[in-house]
KOLPA-152786 format. One record per residue (C-alpha): residue number from 1; x, y, z; residue in three letters. Coordinates in nm, 2 decimals, m for minus. Layout:
REM residues N
+-----+--------+--------+--------+------+
! pos !      X !      Y !      Z ! code !
+-----+--------+--------+--------+------+
! NUM !      X !      Y !      Z !  ALA !
...
+-----+--------+--------+--------+------+
This chain:
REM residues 318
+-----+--------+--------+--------+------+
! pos !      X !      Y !      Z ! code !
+-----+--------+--------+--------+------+
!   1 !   5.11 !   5.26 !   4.94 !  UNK !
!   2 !   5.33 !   5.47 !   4.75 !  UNK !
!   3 !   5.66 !   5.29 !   4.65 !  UNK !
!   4 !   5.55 !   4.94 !   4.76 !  UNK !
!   5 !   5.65 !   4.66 !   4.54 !  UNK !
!   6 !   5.31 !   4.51 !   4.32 !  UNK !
!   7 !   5.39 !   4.19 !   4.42 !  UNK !
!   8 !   5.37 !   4.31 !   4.81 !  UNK !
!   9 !   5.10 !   4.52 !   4.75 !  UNK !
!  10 !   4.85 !   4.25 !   4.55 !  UNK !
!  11 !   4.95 !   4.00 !   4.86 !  UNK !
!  12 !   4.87 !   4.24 !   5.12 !  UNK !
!  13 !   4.56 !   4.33 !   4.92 !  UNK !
!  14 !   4.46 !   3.93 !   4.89 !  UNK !
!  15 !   4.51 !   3.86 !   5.26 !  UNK !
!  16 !   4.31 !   4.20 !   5.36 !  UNK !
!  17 !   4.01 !   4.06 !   5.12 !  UNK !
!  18 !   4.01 !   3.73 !   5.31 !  UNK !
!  19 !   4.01 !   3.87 !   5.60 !  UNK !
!  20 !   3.72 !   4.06 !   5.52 !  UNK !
!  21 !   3.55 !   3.79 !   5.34 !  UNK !
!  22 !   3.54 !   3.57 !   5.66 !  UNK !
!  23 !   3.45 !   3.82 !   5.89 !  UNK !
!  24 !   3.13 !   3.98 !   5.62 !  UNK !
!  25 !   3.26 !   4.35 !   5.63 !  UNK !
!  26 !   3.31 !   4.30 !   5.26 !  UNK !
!  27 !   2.92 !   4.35 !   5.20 !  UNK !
!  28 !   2.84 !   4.70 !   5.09 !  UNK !
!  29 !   2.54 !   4.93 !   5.19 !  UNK !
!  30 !   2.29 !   4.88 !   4.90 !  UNK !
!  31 !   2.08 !   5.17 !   4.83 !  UNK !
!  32 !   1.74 !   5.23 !   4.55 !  UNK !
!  33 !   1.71 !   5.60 !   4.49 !  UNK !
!  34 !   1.55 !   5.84 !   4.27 !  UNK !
!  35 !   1.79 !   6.00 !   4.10 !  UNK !
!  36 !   1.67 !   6.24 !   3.84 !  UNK !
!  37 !   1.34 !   6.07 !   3.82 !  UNK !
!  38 !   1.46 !   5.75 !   3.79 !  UNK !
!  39 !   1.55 !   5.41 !   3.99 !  UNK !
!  40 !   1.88 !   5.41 !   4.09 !  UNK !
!  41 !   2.11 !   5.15 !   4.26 !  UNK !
!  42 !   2.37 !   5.30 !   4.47 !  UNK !
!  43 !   2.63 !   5.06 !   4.60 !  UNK !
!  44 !   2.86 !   5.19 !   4.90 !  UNK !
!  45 !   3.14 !   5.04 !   5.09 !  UNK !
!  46 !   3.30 !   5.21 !   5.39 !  UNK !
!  47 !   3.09 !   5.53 !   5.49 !  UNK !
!  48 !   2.73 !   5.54 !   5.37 !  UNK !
!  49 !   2.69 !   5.88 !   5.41 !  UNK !
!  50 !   2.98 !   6.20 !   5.32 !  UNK !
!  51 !   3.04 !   6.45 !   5.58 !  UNK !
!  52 !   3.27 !   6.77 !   5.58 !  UNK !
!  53 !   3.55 !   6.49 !   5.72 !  UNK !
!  54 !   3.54 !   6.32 !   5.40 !  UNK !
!  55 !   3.76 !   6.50 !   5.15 !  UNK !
!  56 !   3.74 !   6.24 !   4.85 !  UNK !
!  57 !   3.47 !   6.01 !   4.73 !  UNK !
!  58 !   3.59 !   5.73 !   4.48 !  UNK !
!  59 !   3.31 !   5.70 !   4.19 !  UNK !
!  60 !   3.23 !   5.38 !   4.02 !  UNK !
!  61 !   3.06 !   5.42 !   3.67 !  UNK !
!  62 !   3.01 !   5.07 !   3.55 !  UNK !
!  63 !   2.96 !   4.95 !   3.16 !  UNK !
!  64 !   2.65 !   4.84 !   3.02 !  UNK !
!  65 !   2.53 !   4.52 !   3.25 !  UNK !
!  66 !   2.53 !   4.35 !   2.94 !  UNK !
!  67 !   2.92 !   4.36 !   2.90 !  UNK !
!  68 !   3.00 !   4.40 !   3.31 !  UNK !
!  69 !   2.81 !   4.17 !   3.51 !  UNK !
!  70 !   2.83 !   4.35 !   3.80 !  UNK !
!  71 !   2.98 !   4.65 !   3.99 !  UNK !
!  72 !   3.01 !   4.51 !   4.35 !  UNK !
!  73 !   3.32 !   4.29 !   4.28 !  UNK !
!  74 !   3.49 !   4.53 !   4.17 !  UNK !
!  75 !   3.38 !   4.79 !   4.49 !  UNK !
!  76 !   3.47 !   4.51 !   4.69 !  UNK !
!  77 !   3.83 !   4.50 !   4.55 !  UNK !
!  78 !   3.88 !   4.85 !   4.53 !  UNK !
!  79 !   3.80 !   4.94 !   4.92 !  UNK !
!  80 !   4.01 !   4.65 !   5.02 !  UNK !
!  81 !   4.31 !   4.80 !   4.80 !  UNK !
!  82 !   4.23 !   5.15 !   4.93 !  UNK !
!  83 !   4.24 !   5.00 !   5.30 !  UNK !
!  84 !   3.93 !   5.21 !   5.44 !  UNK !
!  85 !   4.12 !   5.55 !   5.36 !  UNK !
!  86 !   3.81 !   5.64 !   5.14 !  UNK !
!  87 !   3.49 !   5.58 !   5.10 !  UNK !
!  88 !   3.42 !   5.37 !   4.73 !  UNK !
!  89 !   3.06 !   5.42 !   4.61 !  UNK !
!  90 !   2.90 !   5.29 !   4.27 !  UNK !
!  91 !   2.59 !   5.39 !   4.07 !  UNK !
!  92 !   2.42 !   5.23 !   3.89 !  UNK !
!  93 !   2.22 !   5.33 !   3.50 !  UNK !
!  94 !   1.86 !   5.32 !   3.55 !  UNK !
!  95 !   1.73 !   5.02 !   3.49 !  UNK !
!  96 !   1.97 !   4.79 !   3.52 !  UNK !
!  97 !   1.88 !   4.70 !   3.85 !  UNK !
!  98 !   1.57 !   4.49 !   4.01 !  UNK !
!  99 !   1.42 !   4.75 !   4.25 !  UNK !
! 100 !   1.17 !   4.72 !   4.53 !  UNK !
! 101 !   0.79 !   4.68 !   4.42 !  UNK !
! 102 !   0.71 !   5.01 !   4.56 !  UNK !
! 103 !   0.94 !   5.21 !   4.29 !  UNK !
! 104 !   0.85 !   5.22 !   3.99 !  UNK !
! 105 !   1.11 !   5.36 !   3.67 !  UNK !
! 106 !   1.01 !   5.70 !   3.58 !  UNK !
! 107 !   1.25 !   5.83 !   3.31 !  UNK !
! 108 !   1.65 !   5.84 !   3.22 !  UNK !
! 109 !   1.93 !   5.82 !   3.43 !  UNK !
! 110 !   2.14 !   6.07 !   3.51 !  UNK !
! 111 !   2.49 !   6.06 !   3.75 !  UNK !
! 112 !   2.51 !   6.42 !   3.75 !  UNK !
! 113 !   2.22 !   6.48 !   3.95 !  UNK !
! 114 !   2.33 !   6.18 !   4.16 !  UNK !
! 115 !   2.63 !   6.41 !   4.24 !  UNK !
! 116 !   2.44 !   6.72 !   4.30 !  UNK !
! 117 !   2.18 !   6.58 !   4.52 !  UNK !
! 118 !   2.38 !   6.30 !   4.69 !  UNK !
! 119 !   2.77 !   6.43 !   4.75 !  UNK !
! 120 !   2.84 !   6.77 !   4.86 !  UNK !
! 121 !   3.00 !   7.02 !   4.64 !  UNK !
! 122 !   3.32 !   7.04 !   4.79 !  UNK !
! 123 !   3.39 !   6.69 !   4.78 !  UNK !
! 124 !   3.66 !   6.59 !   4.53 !  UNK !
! 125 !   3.62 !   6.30 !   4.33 !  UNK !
! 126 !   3.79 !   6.04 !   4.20 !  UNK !
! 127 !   3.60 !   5.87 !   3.93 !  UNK !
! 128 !   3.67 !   5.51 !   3.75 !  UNK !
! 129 !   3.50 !   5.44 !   3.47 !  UNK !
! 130 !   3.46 !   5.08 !   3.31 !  UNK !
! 131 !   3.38 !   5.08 !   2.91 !  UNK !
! 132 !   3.09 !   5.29 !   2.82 !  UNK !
! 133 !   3.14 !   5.44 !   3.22 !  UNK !
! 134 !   3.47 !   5.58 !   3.09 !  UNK !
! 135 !   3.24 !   5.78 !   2.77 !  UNK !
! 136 !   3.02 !   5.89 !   3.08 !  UNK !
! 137 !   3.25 !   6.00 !   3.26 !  UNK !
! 138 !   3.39 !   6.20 !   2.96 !  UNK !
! 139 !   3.01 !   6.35 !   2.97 !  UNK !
! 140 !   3.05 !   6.49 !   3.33 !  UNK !
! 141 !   3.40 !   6.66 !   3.30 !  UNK !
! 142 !   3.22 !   6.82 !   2.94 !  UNK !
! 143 !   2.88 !   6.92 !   3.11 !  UNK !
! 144 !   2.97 !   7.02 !   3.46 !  UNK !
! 145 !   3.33 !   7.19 !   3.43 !  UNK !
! 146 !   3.33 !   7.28 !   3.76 !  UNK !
! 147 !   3.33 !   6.90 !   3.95 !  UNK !
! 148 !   3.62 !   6.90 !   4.18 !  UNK !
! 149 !   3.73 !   6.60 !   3.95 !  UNK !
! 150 !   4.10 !   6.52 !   4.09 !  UNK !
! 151 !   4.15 !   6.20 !   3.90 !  UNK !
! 152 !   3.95 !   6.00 !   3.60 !  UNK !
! 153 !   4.06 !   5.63 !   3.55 !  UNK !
! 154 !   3.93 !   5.50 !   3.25 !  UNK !
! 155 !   3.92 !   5.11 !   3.22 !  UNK !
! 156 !   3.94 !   4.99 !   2.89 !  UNK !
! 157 !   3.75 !   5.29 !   2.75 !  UNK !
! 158 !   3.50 !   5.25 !   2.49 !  UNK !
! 159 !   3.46 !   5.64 !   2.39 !  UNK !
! 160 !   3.49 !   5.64 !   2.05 !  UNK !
! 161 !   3.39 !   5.46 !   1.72 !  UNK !
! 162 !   3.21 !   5.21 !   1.91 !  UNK !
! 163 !   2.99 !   5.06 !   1.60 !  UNK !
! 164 !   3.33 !   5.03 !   1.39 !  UNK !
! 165 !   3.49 !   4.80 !   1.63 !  UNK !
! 166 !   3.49 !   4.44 !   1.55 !  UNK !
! 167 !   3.26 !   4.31 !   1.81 !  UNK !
! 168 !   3.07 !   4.68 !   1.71 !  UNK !
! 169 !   3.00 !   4.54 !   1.41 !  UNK !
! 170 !   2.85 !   4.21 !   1.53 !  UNK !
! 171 !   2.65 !   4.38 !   1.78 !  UNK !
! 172 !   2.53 !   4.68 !   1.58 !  UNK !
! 173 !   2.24 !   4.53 !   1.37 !  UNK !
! 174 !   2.14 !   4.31 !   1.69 !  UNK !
! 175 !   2.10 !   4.56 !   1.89 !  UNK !
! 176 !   2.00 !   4.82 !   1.66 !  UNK !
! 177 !   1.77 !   4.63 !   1.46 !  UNK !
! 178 !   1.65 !   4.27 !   1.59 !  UNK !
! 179 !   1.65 !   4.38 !   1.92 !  UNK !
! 180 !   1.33 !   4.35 !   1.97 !  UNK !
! 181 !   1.34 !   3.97 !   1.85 !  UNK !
! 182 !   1.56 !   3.94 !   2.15 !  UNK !
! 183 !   1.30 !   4.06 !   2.40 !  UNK !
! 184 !   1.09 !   3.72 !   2.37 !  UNK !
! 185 !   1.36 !   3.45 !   2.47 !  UNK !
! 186 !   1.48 !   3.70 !   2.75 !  UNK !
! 187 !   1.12 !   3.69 !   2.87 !  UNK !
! 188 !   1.06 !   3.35 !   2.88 !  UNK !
! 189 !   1.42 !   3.30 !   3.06 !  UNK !
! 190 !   1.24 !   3.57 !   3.37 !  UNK !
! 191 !   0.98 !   3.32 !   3.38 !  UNK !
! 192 !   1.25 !   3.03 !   3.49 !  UNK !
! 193 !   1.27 !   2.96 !   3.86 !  UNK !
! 194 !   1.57 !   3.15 !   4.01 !  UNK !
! 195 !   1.76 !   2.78 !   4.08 !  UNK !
! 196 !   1.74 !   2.69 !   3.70 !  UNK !
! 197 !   1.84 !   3.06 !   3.58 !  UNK !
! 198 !   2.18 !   3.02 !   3.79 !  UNK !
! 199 !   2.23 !   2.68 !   3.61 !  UNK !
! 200 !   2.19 !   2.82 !   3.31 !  UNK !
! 201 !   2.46 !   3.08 !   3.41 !  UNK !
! 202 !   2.71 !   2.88 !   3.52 !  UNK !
! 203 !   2.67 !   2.68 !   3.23 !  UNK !
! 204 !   2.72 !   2.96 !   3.01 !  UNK !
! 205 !   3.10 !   3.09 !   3.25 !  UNK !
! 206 !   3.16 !   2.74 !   3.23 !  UNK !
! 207 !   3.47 !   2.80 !   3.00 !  UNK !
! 208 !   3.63 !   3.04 !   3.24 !  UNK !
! 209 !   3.86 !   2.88 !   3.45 !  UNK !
! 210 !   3.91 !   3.16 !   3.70 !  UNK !
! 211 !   3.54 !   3.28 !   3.73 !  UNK !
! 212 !   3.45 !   3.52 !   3.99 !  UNK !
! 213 !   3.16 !   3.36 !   4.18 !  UNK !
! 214 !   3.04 !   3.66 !   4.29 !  UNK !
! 215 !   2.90 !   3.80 !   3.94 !  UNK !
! 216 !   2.69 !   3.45 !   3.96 !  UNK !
! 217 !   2.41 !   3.61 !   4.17 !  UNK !
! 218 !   2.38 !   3.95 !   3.98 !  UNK !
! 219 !   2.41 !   3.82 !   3.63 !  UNK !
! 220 !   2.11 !   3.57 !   3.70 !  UNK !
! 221 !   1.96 !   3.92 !   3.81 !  UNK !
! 222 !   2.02 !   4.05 !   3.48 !  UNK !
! 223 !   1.79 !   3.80 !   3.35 !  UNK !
! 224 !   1.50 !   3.97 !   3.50 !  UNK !
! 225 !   1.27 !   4.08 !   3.20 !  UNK !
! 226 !   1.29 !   4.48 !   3.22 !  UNK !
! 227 !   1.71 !   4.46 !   3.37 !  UNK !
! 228 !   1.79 !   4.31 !   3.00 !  UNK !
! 229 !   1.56 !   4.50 !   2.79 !  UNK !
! 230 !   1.73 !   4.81 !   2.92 !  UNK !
! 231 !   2.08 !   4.70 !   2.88 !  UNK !
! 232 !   1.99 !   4.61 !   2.51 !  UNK !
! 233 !   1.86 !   4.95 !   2.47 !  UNK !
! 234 !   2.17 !   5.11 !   2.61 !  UNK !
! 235 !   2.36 !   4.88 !   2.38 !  UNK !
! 236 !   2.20 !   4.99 !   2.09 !  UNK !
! 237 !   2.20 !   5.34 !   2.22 !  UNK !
! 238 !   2.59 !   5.30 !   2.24 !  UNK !
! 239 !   2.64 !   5.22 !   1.89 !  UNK !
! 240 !   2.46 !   5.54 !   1.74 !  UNK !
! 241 !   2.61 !   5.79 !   2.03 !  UNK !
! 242 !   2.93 !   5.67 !   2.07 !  UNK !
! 243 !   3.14 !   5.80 !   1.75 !  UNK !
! 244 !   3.38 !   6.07 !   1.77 !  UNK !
! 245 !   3.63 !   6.12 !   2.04 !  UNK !
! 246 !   3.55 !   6.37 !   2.21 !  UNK !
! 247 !   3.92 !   6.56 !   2.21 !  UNK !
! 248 !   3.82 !   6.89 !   2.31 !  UNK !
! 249 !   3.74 !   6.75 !   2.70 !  UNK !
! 250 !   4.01 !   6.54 !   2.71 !  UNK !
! 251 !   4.24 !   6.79 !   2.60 !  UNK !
! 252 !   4.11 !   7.08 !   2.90 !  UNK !
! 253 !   4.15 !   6.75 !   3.13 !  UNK !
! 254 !   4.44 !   6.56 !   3.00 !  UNK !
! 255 !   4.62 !   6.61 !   3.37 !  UNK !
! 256 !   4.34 !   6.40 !   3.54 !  UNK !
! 257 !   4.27 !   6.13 !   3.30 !  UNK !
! 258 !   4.50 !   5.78 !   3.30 !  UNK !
! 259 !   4.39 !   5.54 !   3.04 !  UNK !
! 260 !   4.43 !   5.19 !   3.03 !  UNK !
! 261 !   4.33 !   5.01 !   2.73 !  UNK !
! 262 !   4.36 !   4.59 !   2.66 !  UNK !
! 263 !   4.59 !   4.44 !   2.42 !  UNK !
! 264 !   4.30 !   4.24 !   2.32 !  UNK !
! 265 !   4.01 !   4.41 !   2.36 !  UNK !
! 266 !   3.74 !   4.39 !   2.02 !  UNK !
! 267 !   3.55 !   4.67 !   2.21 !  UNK !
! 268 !   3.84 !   4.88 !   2.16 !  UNK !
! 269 !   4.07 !   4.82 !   1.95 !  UNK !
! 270 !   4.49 !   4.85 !   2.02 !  UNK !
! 271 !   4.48 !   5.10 !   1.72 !  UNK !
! 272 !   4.27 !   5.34 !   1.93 !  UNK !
! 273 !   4.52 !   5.32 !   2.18 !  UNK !
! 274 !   4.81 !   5.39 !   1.92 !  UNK !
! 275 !   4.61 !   5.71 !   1.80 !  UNK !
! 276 !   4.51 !   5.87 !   2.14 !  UNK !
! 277 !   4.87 !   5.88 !   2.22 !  UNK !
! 278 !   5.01 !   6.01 !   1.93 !  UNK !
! 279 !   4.75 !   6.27 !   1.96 !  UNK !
! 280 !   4.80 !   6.34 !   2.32 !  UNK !
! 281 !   5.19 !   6.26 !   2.39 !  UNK !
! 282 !   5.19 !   6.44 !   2.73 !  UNK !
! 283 !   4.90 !   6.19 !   2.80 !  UNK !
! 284 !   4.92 !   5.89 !   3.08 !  UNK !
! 285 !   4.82 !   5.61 !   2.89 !  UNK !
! 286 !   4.87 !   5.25 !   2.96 !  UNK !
! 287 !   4.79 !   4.90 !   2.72 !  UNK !
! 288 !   4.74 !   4.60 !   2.94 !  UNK !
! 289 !   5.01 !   4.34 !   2.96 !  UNK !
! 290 !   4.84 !   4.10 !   3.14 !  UNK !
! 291 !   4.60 !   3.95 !   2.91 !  UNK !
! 292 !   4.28 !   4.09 !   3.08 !  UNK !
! 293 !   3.93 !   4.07 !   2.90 !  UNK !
! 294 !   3.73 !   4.35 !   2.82 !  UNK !
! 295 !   3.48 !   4.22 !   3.11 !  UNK !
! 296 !   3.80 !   4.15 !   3.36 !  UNK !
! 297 !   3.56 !   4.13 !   3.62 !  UNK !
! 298 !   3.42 !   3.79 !   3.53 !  UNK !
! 299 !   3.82 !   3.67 !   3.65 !  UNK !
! 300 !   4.05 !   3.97 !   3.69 !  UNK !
! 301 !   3.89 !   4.18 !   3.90 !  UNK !
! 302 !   4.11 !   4.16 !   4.20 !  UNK !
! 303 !   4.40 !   4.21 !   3.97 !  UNK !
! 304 !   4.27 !   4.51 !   3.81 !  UNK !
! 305 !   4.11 !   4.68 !   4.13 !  UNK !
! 306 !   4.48 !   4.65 !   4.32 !  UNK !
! 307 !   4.65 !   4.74 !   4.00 !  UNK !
! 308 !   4.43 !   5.01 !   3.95 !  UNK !
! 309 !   4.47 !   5.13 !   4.34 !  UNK !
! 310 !   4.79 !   5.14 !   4.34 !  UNK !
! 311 !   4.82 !   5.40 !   3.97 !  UNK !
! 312 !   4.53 !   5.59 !   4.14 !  UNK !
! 313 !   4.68 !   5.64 !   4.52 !  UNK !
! 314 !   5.07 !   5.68 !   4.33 !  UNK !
! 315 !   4.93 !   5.94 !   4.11 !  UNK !
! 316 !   4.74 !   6.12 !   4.44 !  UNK !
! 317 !   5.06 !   6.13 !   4.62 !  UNK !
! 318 !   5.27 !   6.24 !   4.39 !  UNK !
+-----+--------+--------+--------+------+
């Protein structure tokens, strides 16, 4: 992949994803785990389970559900832009998934006993973070120096200041403090047969010319009663955690970390970009030229996934 123009690469990378659309191996392995205690979805495209053959694993941490509809999109673009030469698994937080009846959620999530108990040690790992992924991911490389972290990606990376943003401060005192008045609508939308909830939804991405039809299904799953009621809680938990950037760890791990921030993003703001890269010149930062959303998923995930493939894989190689 290395040297190829974008423009070659993002065809190849569209015809591959037909291909794979029309033949079904674009449909991942879905697996519910305990993981620390608590129900965890584990999405995984090309092998399902690591073996001493399999030198790196790329890591999806996804955003709050609230803000990222849905992982498997973007899994689905990434294997196709990594052409089968490594497996691409995602995990999910806990509780933002619609498990089988026979688990039930026990406590928090946690991806670092995912790793220990699910990927063997000497498995290197390439991690991509989306949003609040990108502050966990920052949580790892801090707790657990000794992950055989090779290369961090960090999509449009909401690890600092979170409640000071401008859409911070619209979400702050709803999901700090009228959350719970939230709770009651969201119930009575779980009550709604499934047919009327994905009405509803493609009512509401009605506006978006370019939609990704694939979040359709798992956003209508968000609507679930106990799905939203722990995304609002993250989201609240989000604006109280998330305040300082943590420069210490990204400073010991500068090397692996690539940044990409959006030129419009109210999440994160293009003054955060400015000041991280004044801070850390010898840094690999990038601000988006393309016009991507926050949530690129919803219509750019394609884009972003070859785009992203392509920095990752150049980076490896080089």
């Amino acid at each position: 992949l290395q040297g190829l123009e974008p423009e070659l690469f993002l065809k190849l990378v569209t015809n591959e994803m037909d291909n794979m659309t029309a033949d079904g191996r674009d449909e991942p392995q879905t697996d519910f785990i305990y993981c620390h205690g608590a129900i965890t979805e584990v999405l995984k495209f090309g092998s399902c389970r690591l073996h001493s053959g399999h030198k790196v694993l790329f890591l999806i941490i996804p955003g709050n559900r609230v803000l990222w509809a849905s992982t498997t999109p973007s899994c689905r673009h990434f294997i196709v832009c990594l052409v089968y030469y490594y497996p691409v698994w995602a995990v999910s937080h806990a509780g933002h998934c619609v498990p089988p009846d026979s688990m039930d959620m026990i406590e928090d999530d946690h991806k670092l006993s995912f790793l220990r108990k699910h990927v063997p040690r000497e498995t290197s790992l390439v991690l991509v973070g989306h949003s609040i992924g990108c502050y966990i991911i920052l949580e790892m490389m801090k707790k657990d120096p000794e992950l055989k972290v090779i290369k961090a990606a960090l999509l449009f990376p909401t690890i600092e200041r979170m409640a000071k943003t401008p859409q911070g401060k619209v979400m702050t005192p709803v999901l700090c403090h009228l959350r719970y008045v939230a709770y009651l609508p969201v119930f009575l939308l779980s009550l709604l047969p499934e047919g009327l909830k994905t009405v509803l939804v493609k009512l509401v991405f009605a506006a978006i010319h370019s939609l990704d039809n694939t979040v359709i299904h798992p956003t209508v799953s968000l609507l679930s009663g106990d799905c939203a009621a722990n995304a609002l809680y993250m989201g609240g938990q989000e604006m109280q955690i998330v305040l300082e950037r943590d420069n210490e760890t990204i400073k010991k791990n500068i090397e692996k970390l690539l940044f990409y921030y959006g030129a419009t993003d109210h999440w994160c703001p293009v003054q955060y970009y400015h000041e991280i890269k004044r801070d850390f010149p010898s840094g690999h930062f990038r601000l988006c030229e393309n016009g991507f959303r926050h949530a690129f998923v919803l219509d750019a995930g394609r884009e972003v996934a070859s785009m992203a493939a392509k920095w990752i894989c150049g980076d490896l190689r080089t």
